[in-house]
C-alpha positions in Angstrom: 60.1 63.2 104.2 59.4 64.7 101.1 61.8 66.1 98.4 62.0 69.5 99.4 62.5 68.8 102.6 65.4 67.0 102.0 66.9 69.7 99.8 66.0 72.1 102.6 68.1 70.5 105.4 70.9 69.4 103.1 72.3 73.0 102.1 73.0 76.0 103.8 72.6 79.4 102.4 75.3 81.3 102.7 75.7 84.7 101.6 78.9 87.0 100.6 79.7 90.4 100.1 82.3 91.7 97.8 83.1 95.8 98.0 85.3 97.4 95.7 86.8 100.7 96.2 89.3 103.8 94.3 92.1 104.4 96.7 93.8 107.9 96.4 97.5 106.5 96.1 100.0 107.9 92.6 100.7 104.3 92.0 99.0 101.5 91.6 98.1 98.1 93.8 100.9 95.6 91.8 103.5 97.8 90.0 105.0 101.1 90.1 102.8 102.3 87.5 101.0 106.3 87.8 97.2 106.3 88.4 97.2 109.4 86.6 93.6 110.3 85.0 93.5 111.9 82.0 96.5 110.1 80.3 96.6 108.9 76.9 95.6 105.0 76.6 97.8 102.3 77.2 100.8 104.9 78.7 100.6 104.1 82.3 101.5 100.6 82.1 105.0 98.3 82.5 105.6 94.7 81.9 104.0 94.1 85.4 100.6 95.4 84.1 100.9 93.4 81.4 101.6 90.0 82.5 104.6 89.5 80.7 106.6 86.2 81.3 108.7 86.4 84.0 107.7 89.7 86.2 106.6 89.1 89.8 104.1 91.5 91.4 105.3 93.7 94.3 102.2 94.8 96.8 102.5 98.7 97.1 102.4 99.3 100.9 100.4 102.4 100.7 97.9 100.9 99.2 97.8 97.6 101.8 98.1 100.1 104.5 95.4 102.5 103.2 92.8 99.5 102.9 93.7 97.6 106.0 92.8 101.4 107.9 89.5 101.7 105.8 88.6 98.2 106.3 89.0 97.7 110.0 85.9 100.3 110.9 83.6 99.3 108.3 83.8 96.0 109.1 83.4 96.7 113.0 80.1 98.1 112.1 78.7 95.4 110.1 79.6 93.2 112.5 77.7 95.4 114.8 74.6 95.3 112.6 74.8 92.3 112.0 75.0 90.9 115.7 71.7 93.1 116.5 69.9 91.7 113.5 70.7 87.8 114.9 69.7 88.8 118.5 66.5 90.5 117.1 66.0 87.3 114.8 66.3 85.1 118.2 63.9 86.8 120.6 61.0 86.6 117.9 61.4 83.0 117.7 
């Protein structure tokens, strides 16, 4: 067995997919802060944004609800796709 044959059966290749989106909500993900555009710098902000000592994060449930409705389709159809490309990859071989 040569070298890269070795290298070729001892990893796997696994691939990932990170998405980002804008989500129409007035405040944002981790604080009570305004998502107001057009706002001088540095004025929609509290200690949460911050990271000052001591402040603890509070999910905005909007926003988990909002994402968790957008998510559940999209991901319905790449599974989908995905499951037609495997079966297509299968009855070539």
């Amino acid at each position: 067995m040569t070298a890269a044959t070795s290298v070729k059966t001892q990893y796997e290749a696994v691939i990932g997919l990170e998405t980002h989106c804008q989500l129409s909500t007035n405040t944002k993900i981790f604080s009570s802060s305004s998502t107001e555009f057009g706002n001088a710098p540095n004025t929609n902000i509290d200690p949460i944004c911050m990271g000052m000592p001591g402040v603890l994060p509070v999910l905005n449930q909007k926003v988990s609800l909002t994402a968790s409705n957008i998510s559940i389709p999209i991901c319905q159809k790449i599974i989908k796709f995905l499951s037609s490309i495997c079966r297509s990859l299968l009855t070539v071989q």
